[in-house]
C-alpha positions in Angstrom: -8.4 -13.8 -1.5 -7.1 -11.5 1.4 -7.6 -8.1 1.9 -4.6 -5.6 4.1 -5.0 -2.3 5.6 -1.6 -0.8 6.2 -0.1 2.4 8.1 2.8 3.9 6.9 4.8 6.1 9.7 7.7 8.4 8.6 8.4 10.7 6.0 6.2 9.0 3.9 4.4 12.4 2.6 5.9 14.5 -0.2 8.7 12.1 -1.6 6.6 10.1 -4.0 5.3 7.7 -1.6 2.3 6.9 -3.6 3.3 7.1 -7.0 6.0 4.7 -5.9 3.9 1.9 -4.5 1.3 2.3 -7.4 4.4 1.8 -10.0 5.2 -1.4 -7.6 1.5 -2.6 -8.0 1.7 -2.9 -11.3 4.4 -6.2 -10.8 1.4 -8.0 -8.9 -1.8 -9.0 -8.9 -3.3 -6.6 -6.4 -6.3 -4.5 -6.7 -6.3 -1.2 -4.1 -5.9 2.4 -3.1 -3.0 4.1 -1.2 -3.6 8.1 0.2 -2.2 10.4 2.4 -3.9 10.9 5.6 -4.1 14.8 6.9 -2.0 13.3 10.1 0.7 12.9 7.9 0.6 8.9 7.7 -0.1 6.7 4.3 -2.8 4.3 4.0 -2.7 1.5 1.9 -5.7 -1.0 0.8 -4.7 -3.9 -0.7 -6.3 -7.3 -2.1 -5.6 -10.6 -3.8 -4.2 -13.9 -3.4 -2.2 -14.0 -0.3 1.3 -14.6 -2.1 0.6 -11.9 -4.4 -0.4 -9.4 -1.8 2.3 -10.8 0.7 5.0 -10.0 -2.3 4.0 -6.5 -3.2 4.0 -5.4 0.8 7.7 -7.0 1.4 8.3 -5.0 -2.2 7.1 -1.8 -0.7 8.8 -2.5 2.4 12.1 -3.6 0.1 12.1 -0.6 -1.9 14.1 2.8 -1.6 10.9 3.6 0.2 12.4 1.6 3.2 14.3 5.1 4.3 11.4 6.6 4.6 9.2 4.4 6.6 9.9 4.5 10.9 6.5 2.4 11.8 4.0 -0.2 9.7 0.8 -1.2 11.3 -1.1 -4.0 9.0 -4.3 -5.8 9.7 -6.6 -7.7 7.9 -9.5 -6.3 6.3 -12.4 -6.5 3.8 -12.2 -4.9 0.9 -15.6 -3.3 -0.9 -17.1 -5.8 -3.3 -16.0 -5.0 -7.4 -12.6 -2.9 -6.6 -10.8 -3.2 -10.1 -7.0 -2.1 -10.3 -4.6 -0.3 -8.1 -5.1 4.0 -7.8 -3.8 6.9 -6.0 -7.2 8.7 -3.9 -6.6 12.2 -3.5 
């Protein structure tokens, strides 16, 4: 298992950003969050097995969401033990 923390850049707030990627989670095996940020970038938290979570990001990245997005920063991370599912935090 793997964890990701990722930074989206752009005009990633108000054009369904979120609902988008949690409609693409649902095509892998990842368990998560994504939220907007009051600085007006998305985080997303994302675990699972590496090809699963490596497959949803290049989805994400892939998707008609690619117009919107001018800068990724990813890193590794640790995710909180027992995080079930995929969900939008408001």
């Amino acid at each position: 298992m793997i964890a990701r923390q990722v930074f989206y850049e752009g005009r990633v707030q108000g054009v369904g950003f979120r609902f988008t990627v949690k409609q693409i989670a649902r095509g892998f095996e990842v368990v998560g969050w994504v939220r907007n940020l009051m600085d007006g970038r998305v985080e997303l938290q994302c675990g699972g097995e590496r090809e699963e979570v490596d497959a949803f990001l290049t989805e994400i990245a892939e998707s008609e969401l690619k117009g919107h997005i001018k800068h990724v920063a990813a890193a590794p991370i640790d995710l909180p033990p027992g995080v079930k599912g995929f969900e939008i935090l408001r």
